[in-house]
PATI-285157 format. One record per residue (C-alpha): residue in one letter; x, y, z negated. Coordinates in steps of 0.1 Angstrom, whole numbers, plus 5000, padded with zeros to 4 digits. Example, Ala and Ser with C-alpha at 12.3 -4.5 7.8 and 13.67 -1.06 7.14 Angstrom:
a, 5123, 4955, 4922
s, 5137, 4989, 4929
END
This chain:
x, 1004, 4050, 5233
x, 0999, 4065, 5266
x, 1027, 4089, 5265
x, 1050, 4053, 5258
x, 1036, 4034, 5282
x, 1043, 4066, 5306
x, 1081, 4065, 5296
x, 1082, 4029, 5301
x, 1074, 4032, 5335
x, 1094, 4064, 5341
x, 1125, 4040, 5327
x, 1122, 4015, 5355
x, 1115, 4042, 5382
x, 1147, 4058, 5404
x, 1148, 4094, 5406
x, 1153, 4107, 5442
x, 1187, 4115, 5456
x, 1196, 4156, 5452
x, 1193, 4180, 5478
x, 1227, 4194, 5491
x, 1214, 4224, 5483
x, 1205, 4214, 5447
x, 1240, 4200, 5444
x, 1257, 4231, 5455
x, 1236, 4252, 5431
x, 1243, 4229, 5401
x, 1285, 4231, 5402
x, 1281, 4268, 5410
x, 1261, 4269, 5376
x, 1287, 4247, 5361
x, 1316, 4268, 5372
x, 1296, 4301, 5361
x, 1282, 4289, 5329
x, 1318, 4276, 5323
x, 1338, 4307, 5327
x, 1312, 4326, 5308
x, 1315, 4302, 5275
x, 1356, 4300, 5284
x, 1360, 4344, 5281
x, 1344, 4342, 5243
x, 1366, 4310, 5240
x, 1405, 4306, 5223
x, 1429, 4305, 5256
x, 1428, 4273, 5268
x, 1463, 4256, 5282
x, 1483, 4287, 5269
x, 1463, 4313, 5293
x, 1464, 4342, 5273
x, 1434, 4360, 5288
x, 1411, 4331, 5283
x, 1408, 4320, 5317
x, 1410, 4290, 5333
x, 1435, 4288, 5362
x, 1414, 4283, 5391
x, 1389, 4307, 5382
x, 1395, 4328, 5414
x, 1376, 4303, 5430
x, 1345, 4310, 5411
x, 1345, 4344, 5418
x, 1341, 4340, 5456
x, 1322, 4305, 5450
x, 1296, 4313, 5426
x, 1280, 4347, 5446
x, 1280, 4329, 5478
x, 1261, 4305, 5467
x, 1237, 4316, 5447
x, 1231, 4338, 5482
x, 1205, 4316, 5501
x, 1215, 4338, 5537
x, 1250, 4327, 5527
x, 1247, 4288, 5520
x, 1239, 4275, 5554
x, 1260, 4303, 5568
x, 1292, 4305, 5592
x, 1308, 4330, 5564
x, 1303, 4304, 5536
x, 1319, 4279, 5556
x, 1354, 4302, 5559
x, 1350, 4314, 5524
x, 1343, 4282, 5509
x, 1364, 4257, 5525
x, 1396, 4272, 5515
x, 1384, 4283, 5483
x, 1379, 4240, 5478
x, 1411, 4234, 5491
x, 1429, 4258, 5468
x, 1408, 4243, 5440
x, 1417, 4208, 5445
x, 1454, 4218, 5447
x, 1454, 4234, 5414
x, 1438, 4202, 5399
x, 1458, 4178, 5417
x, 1495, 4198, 5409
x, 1482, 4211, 5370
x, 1457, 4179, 5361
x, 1427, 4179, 5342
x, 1429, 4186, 5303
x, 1421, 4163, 5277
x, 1379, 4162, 5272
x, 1357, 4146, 5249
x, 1334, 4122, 5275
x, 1309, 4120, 5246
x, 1306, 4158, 5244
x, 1297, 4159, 5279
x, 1271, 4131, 5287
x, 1254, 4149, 5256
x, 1252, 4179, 5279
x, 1248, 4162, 5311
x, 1215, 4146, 5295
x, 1204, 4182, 5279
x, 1209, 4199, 5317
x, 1238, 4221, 5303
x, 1268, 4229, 5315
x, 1300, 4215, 5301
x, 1318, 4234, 5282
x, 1349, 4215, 5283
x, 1378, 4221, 5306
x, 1365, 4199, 5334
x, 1354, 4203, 5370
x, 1322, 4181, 5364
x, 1290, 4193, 5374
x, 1260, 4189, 5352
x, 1227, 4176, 5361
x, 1205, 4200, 5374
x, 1168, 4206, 5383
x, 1163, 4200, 5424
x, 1136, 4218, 5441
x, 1117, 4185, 5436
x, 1120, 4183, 5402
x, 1141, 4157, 5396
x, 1181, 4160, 5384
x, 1203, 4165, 5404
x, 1234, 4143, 5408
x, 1270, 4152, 5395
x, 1287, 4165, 5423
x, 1324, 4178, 5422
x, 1338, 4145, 5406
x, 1328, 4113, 5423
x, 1293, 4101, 5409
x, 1304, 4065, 5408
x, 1333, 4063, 5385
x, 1315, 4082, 5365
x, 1284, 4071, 5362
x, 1298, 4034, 5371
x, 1290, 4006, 5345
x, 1317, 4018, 5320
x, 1295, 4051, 5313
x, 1274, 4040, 5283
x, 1305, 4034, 5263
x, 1322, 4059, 5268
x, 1361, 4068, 5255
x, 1369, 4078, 5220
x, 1377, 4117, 5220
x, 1408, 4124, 5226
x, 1419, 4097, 5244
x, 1439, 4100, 5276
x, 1424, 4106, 5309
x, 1435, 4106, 5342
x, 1413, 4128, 5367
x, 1420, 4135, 5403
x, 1397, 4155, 5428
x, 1371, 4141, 5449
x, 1377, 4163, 5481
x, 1354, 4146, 5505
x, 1324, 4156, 5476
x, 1337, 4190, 5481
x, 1331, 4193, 5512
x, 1293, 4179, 5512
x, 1285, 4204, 5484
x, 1300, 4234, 5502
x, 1276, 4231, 5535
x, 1241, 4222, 5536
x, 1237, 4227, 5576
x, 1243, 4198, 5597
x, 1283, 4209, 5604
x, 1309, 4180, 5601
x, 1316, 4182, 5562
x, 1278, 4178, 5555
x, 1277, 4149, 5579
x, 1310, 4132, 5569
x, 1297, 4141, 5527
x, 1267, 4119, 5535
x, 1288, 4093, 5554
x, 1300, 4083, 5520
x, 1268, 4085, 5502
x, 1251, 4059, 5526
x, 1256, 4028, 5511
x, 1258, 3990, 5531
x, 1229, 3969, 5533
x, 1245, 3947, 5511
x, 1268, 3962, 5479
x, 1304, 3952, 5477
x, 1311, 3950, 5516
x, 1342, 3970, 5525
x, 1334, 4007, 5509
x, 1369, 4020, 5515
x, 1359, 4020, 5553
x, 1335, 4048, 5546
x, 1364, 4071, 5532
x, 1386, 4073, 5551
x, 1379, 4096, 5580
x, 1360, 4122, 5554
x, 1393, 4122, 5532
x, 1407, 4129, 5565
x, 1387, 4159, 5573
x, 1398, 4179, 5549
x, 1426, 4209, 5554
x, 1445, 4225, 5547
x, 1449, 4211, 5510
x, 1473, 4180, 5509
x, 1456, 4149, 5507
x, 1443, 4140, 5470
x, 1457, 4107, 5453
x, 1443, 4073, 5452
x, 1415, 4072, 5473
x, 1402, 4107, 5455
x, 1382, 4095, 5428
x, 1381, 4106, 5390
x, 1399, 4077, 5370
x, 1390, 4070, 5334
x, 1404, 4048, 5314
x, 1385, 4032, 5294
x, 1383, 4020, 5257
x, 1402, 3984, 5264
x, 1376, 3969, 5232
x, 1342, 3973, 5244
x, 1330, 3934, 5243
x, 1299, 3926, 5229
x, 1295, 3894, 5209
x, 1265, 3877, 5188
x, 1264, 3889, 5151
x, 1260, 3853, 5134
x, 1267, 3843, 5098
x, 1282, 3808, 5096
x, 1262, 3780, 5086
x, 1262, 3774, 5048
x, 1265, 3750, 5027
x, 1228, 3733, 5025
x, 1213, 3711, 4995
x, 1200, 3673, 5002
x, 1174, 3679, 4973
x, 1158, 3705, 4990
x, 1166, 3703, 5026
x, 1176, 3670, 5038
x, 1171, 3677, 5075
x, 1192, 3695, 5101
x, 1179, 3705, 5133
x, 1196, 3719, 5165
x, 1200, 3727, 5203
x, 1229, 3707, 5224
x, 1259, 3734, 5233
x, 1278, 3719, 5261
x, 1294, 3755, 5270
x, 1330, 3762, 5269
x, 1333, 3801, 5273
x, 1347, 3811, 5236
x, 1375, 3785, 5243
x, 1387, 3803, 5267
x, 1384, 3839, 5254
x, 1402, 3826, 5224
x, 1432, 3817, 5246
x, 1432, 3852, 5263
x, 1433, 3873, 5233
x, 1458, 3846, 5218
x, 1482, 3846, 5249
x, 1475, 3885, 5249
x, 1492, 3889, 5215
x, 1460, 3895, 5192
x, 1439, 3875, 5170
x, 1405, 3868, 5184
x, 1373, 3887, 5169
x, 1357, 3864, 5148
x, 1324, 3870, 5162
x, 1338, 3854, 5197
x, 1349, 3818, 5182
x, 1319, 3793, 5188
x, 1333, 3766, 5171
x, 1312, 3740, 5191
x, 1322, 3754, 5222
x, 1360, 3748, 5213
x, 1352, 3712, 5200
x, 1334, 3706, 5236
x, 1355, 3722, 5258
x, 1381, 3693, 5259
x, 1372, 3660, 5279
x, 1372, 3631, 5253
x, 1372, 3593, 5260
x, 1337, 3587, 5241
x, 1322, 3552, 5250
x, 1288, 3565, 5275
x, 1259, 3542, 5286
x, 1259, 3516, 5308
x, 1232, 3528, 5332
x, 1212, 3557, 5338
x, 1179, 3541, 5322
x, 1195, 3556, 5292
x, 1214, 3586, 5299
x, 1230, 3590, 5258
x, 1249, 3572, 5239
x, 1257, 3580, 5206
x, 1290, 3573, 5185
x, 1291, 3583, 5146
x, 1321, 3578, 5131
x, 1327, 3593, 5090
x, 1359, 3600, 5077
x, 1381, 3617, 5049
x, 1379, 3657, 5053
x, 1420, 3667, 5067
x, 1414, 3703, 5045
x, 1392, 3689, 5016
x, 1398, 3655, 4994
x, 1362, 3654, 4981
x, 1342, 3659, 5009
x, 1342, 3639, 5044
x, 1329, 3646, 5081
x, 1302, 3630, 5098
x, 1311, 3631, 5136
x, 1285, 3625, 5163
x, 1300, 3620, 5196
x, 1272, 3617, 5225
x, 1282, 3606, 5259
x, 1261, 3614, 5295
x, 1260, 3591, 5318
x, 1286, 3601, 5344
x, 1266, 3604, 5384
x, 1292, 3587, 5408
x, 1301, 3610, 5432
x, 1283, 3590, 5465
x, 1256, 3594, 5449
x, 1251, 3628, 5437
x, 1220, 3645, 5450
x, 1222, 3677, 5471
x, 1229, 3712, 5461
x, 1217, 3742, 5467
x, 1234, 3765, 5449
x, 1233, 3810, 5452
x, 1260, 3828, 5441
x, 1248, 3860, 5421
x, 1283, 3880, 5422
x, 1289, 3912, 5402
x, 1303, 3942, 5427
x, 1303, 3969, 5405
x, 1331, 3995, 5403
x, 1342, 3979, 5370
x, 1347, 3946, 5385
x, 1382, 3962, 5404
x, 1408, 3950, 5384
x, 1428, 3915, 5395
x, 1414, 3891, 5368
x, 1378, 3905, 5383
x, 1367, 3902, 5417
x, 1400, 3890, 5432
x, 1400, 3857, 5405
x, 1362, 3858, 5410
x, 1367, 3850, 5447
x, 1392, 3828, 5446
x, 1369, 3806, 5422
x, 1343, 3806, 5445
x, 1371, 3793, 5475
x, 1373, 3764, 5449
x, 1338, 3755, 5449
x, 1328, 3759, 5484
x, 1356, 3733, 5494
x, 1345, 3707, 5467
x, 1310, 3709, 5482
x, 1293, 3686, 5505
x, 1289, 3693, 5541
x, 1251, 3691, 5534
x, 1250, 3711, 5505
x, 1235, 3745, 5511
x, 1252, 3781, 5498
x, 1235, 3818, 5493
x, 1253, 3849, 5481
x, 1237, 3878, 5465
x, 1257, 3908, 5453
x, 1246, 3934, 5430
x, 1260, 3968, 5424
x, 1235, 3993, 5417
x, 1213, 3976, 5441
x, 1210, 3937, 5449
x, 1217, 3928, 5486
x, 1218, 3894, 5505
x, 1257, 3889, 5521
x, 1252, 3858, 5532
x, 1216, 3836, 5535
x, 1215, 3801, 5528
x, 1245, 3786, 5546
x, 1249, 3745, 5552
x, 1286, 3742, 5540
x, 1292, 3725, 5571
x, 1296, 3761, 5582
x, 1325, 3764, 5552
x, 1348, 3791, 5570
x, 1313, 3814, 5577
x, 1309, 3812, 5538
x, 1346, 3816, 5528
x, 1348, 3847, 5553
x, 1312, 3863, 5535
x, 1336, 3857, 5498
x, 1368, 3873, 5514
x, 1346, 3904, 5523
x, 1332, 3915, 5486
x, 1344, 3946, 5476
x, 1343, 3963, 5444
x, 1320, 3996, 5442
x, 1286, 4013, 5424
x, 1273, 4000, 5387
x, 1254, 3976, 5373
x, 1221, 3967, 5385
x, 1220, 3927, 5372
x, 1182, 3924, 5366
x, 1175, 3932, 5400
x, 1203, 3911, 5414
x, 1189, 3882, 5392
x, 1154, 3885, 5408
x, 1167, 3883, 5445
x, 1188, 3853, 5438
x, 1159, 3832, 5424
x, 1140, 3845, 5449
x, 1166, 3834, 5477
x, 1173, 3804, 5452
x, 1135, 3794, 5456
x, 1130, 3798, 5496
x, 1159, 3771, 5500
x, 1149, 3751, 5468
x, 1156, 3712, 5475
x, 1133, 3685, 5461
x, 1149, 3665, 5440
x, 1185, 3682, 5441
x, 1200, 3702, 5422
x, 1190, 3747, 5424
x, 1211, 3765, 5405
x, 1223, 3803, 5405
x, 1259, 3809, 5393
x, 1257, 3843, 5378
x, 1295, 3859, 5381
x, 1303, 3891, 5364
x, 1321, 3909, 5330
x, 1291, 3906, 5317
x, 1276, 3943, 5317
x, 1245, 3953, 5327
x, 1233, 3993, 5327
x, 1211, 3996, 5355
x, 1170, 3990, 5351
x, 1162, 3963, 5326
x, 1195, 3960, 5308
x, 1186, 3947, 5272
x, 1193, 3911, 5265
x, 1157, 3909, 5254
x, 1141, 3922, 5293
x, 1167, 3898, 5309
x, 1158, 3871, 5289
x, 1121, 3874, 5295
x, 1135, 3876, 5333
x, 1154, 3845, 5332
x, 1126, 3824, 5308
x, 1100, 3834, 5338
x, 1119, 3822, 5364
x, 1134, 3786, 5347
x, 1098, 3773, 5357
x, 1102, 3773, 5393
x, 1135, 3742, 5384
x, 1161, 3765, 5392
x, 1194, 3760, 5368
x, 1217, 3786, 5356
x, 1254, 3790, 5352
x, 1271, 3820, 5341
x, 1308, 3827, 5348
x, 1322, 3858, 5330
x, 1351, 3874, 5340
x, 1379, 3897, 5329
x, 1386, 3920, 5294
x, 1374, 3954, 5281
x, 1332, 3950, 5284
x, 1331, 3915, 5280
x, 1292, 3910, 5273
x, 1293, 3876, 5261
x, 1259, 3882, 5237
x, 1242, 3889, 5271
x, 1256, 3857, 5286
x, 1248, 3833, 5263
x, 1214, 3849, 5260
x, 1210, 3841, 5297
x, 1225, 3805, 5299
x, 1204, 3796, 5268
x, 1169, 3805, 5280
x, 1175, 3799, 5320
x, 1182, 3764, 5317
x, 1217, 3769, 5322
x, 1256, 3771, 5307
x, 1282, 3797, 5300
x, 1318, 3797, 5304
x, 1347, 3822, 5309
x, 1368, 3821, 5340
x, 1404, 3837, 5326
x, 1430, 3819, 5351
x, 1426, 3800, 5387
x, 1435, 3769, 5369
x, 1401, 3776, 5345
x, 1382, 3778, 5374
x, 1398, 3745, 5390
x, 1390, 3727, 5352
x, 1349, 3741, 5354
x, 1340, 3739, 5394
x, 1362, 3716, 5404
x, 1373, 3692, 5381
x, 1344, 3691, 5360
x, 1323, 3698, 5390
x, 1297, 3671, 5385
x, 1289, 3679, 5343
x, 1286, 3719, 5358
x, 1262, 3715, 5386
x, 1242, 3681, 5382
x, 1218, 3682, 5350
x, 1211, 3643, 5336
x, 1186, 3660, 5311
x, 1173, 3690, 5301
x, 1158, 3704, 5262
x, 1182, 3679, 5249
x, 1179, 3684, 5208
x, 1197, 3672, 5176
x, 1181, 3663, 5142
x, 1199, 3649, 5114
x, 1181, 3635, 5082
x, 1207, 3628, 5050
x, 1198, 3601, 5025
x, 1197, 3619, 4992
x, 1204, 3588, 4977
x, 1244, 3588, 4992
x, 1250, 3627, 5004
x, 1245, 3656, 4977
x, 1252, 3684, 5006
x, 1261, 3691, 5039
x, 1273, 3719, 5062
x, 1273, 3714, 5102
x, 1301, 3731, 5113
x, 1294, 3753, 5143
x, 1260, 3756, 5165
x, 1253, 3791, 5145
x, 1236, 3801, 5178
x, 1217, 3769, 5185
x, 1199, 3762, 5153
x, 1161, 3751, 5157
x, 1132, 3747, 5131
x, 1126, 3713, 5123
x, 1095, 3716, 5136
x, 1110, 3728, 5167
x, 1123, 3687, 5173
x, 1094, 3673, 5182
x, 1076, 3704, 5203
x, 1088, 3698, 5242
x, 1076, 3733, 5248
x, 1111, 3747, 5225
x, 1132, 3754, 5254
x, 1169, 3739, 5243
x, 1204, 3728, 5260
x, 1210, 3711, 5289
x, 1235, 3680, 5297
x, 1255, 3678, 5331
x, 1266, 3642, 5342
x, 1295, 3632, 5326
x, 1291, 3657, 5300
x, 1300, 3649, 5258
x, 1288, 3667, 5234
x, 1305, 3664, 5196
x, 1288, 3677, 5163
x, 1307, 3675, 5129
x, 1289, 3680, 5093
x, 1310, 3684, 5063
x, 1296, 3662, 5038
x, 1295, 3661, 5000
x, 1292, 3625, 4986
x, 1269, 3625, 4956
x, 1287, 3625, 4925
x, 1315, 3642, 4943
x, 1330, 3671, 4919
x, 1324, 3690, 4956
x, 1291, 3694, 4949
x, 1280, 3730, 4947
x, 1245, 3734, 4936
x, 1230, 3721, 4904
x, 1206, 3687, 4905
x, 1171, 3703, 4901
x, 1153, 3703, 4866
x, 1117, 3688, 4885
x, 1133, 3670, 4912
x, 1144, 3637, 4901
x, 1111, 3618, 4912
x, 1114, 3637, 4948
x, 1147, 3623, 4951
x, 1135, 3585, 4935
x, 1140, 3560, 4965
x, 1106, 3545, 4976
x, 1095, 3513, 4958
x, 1089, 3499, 4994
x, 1125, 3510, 5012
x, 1148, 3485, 5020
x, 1182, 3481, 5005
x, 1198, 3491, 5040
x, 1178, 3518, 5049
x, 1189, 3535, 5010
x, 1225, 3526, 5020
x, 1226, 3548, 5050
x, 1247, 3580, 5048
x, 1220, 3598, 5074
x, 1193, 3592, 5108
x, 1204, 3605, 5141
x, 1178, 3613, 5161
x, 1180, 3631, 5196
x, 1156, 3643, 5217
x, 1161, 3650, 5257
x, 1140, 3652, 5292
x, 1148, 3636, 5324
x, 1151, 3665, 5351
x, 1117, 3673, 5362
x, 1099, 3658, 5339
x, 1077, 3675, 5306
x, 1074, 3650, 5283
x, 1109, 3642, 5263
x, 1125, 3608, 5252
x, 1138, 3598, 5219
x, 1171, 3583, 5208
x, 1178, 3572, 5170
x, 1210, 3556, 5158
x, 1212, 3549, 5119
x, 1243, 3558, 5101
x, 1262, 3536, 5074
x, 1291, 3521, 5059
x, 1301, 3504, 5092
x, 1308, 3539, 5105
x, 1329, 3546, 5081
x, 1369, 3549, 5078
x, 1392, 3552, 5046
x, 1418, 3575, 5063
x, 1424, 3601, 5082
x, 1446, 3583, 5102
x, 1419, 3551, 5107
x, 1398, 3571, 5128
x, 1399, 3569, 5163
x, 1423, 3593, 5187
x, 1399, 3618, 5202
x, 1380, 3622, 5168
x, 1413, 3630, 5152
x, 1421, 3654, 5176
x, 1389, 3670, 5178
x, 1388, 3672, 5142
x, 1418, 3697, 5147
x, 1402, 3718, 5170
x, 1372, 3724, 5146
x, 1399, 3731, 5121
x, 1414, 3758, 5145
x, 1382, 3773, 5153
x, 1369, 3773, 5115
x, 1404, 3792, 5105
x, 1398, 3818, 5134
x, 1364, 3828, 5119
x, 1376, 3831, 5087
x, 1357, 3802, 5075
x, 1366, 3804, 5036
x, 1365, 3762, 5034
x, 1392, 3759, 5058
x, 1419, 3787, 5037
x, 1440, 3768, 5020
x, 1446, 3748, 5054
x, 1475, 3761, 5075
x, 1484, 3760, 5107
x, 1511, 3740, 5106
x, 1490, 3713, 5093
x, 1464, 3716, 5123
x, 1490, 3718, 5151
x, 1504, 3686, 5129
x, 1467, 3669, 5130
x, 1465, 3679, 5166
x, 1500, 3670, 5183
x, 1497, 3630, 5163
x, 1464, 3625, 5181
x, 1469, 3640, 5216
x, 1474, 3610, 5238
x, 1477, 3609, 5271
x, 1465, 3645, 5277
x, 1466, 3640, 5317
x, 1459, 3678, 5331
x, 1477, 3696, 5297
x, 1450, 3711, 5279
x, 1457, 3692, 5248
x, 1493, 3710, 5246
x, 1480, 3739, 5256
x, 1461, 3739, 5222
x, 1489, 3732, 5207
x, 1511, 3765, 5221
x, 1473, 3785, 5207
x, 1478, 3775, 5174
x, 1515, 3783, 5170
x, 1507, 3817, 5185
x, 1478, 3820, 5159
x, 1503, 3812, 5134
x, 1523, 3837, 5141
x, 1503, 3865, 5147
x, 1485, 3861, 5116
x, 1520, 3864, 5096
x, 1526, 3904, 5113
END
């Protein structure tokens, strides 16, 4: 137990930075312990003395500097110096072989050599005892946020030489490559702000070797299918008899929409893992009728109709409309943005769409309306302190500055936004952090489980959370919604500018200005009228039934404005639907009560919902009884948005490879879909329609 609890704290702790001493002796170990393995070794690249090409370089690197009267020396300095230059030219003109990236974090980790074909230097005991840093390839791509999943073998890399590292390794005095080396190790105060500045007069420095390409960093590509989604069964088919009641969180987030679309308009099927079929239900804006007033901030609408893919069972759609804030009065925000820098977050559906978002959020804001921005990236650092967006071209100019660079340190990033989050916090306004990143996490506490305790810890101090995930190829959308569901908060995916406009602009007030919080579904079926049920979606949000009634369950939350649609598949009883046997002993369980009325024994089910004003701990509850009057004969009879919404569950259901939905193509959803679309004012509806055409005809290759 000791021993543990010593690890644990050894886990969180960061080793010191390596000597340039210890750096220099671990690549002359590398380079030594390499040619030693490569002379017992087949010949690699056609050499037929089993040599590597540049290994003239270790013969004049390796004694010098294993020579302490050399290493600080005027002798190493001409010796070694060209020796680098003549080393990155070889490199640069013959490139780096092929190399198995798993083979060598193995032996990184073990303190060994490589033995591949590789200038990468292993980790090394310093003189202080800790390992010392890879040296001869730039540390940050490699150890960047992509490192813990690491390329298949074989795959193709493309490496080029890091001269300016050269250089710091090769003197250890206090001449100008030591001093330009640690230039570029010395990081700004706060991550993300303009790196490239530091490189440029080190890359400068070196001669006579030509200059090395693109900024002269090792670049790795990267397994493109790395995303990480929840591993959830889909919700079966459950029994009246025995379990009449259904119990779950509200999901107003939208993210797996829009992930389906990328991988759709990308030319693959999604994973079925990343289709939430709620989230594709909600993520359209539907017409539902909503209260009145604010002294009740839900109204429910059930309507039950025929099922479109199955003739003996129908649907049971909830519709539940917030009351929408008008815009004069919507209370104050003070919102931090929490923005992912890392090295990973360089691509142009990253960091460049991430920024323009933001530009789109800052100008919808309120002159009184207060913005922070904390970037992470290895370490968390404050860019810009909390800013009155009076002072709007101050915060655009702190956005136009990020930079890309360093990996993953979220969990200390999340810390200092709440923190920053809690010194401007407004009474009676809205506090929110709007987490933006791919989603990956490597740096201190990185398992959903630690961040989740993070994020539960600080929800108590009435700070929301959004999270706004970005870009393709580590995707972490378990870790998101494991955040947005236990800070108080909501998820969605940010793939074009135009699905930023839809989330922080148009649909500004449901994002940022909660009308309730723990909001909670329960359903009870009359076993008198339904013989079984199945919700459809909501896999992620399911509650105990007990859960209903307890306001310390944490659950979702509802923005103003927001709707929030839930559709069980029922199966009438009698219906030749009906998949599980009547139980032998359960006849007088399912006897109606000599004392029930004749209405209450004609309803199909009891809605009840359960939600808490912002602020306050004790919840309020909502019932609405369900019963003929609800009811439709025909498809067709039902109103326009449930129609069309109908389809989209449909869509979604097919996508996961929900076996109910097989015998139901396509064709007949984008029929369902394009006779119910209405006025679709900003497109979306059509846009559905162009997904499931594409579905169609990928799923025919």
């Amino acid at each position: 137990m000791t021993v543990d609890k010593e690890l644990e704290k050894l886990s969180h702790s960061t080793p010191p930075a390596a000597t340039p001493e210890a750096r220099a002796r671990a690549l002359a170990a590398a380079m030594q312990a390499f040619d030693t393995a490569g002379n017992n070794a087949l010949a690699p690249q056609g050499n037929a003395k089993g040599w590597r090409q540049s290994s003239i370089i270790n013969w004049i690197w390796s004694p010098a500097m294993n020579k302490k009267f050399l290493a600080g020396s005027a002798l190493a300095t001409l010796l070694v110096i060209p020796a680098a230059g003549y080393l990155t030219i070889e490199l640069t003109r013959n490139g780096s072989p092929i190399v198995d990236q798993t083979e060598i974090a193995g032996n990184l980790s073990r303190g060994e050599a490589s033995k591949q074909p590789v200038a990468v230097a292993p980790q090394a005991p310093a003189e202080n005892g800790t390992l010392a840093e890879q040296s001869v390839v730039d540390a940050q791509a490699l150890q960047d946020k992509e490192t813990p999943a690491v390329a298949k073998p074989g795959a193709a890399r493309i490496s080029e030489f890091d001269a300016n590292d050269i250089a710091t390794l090769t003197n250890k005095s206090e001449g100008s490559a030591t001093a330009l080396g640690a230039a570029k190790r010395s990081a700004p105060a706060a991550p993300g702000i303009a790196p490239q500045q530091q490189l440029a007069e080190p890359m400068a420095a070196i001669a006579p070797s030509p200059a090395p390409p693109a900024e002269g960093r090792v670049q790795i590509q990267l397994d493109p299918n790395r995303e990480r989604f929840a591993n959830t069964a889909a919700n079966p088919i459950k029994s009246v008899a025995t379990d009449p009641v259904s119990t779950f969180s509200a999901d107003v987030d939208s993210a797996s929409y829009a992930f389906v679309r990328r991988s759709l308009t990308g030319g693959a099927m999604p994973d079925p893992q990343s289709v939430r079929v709620e989230e594709m239900i909600n993520y359209f804006p539907y017409d539902w009728p909503g209260p009145e007033n604010a002294a009740q901030p839900f109204k429910a609408t059930v309507t039950v109709m025929p099922t479109p893919w199955n003739h003996d069972t129908e649907l049971m759609h909830v519709a539940i409309k917030g009351y929408d804030i008008a815009p004069a009065t919507t209370p104050h925000a003070n919102l931090v943005f929490l923005i992912d820098v890392s090295g990973s977050m360089d691509e142009p559906d990253k960091l460049p769409l991430l920024k323009s978002a933001f530009r789109l959020l800052v100008n919808r804001l309120k002159a009184d309306d207060t913005v922070s921005i904390v970037t992470y990236a290895g370490n968390a650092g404050t860019v810009l302190s909390p800013t009155r967006v009076a002072e709007k071209s101050k915060i655009l100019s702190a956005i136009d500055k990020l930079e890309p660079g360093g990996s993953t340190g979220g969990a200390e990033g999340i810390e200092a936004a709440y923190d920053l989050a809690k010194q401007a916090f407004v009474k009676d306004g809205v506090n929110r952090v709007m987490l933006a990143t791919d989603g990956d996490f490597n740096v201190g506490p990185s398992s959903d489980e630690d961040l989740k305790r993070i994020i539960e810890e600080r929800r108590r101090d009435g700070i929301f959370l959004t999270v706004l995930g970005f870009g393709r190829g580590n995707l972490n959308d378990s870790l998101m919604q494991t955040l947005a569901q236990n800070g108080n908060g909501s998820a969605a995916y940010i793939d074009t500018l135009a699905e930023a406009q839809k989330t922080l602009v148009e649909e500004a007030g449901s994002t940022l200005f909660p009308i309730a919080s723990d909001v909670k579904f329960q359903v009870e079926f009359n076993p008198e009228r339904i013989a079984e049920y199945r919700l459809i979606g909501y896999e992620t949000r399911a509650l105990k039934r007990e859960d209903f009634n307890n306001d310390r369950v944490d659950a979702g939350d509802i923005g103003s404005g927001h709707s929030v649609t839930a559709i069980y598949e029922i199966t009438p009883k009698g219906s030749p639907a009906v998949m599980n046997d009547d139980l032998r002993y359960g006849a007088a369980n399912n006897a109606p009560a000599e004392n029930a009325d004749t209405a209450r024994q004609g309803e199909f089910a009891f809605v009840k919902m359960r939600y808490k004003r912002p602020g306050e701990d004790k919840s309020a509850l909502i019932t609405t009884p369900v019963n003929d009057s609800n009811a439709v004969a025909a498809v067709d009879a039902a109103p326009q948005d449930v129609r069309f919404s109908v389809a989209v569950a449909a869509f979604g259901q097919k996508l996961s490879r929900i076996a109910a939905v097989d015998s139901y193509s396509y064709q007949a959803i984008a029929d369902l879909a394009a006779a119910s679309r209405g006025a679709d004012t900003f497109g979306y509806r059509s846009d559905f329609l162009s997904l499931v055409r594409l579905a169609d005809g990928l799923s025919q290759r």
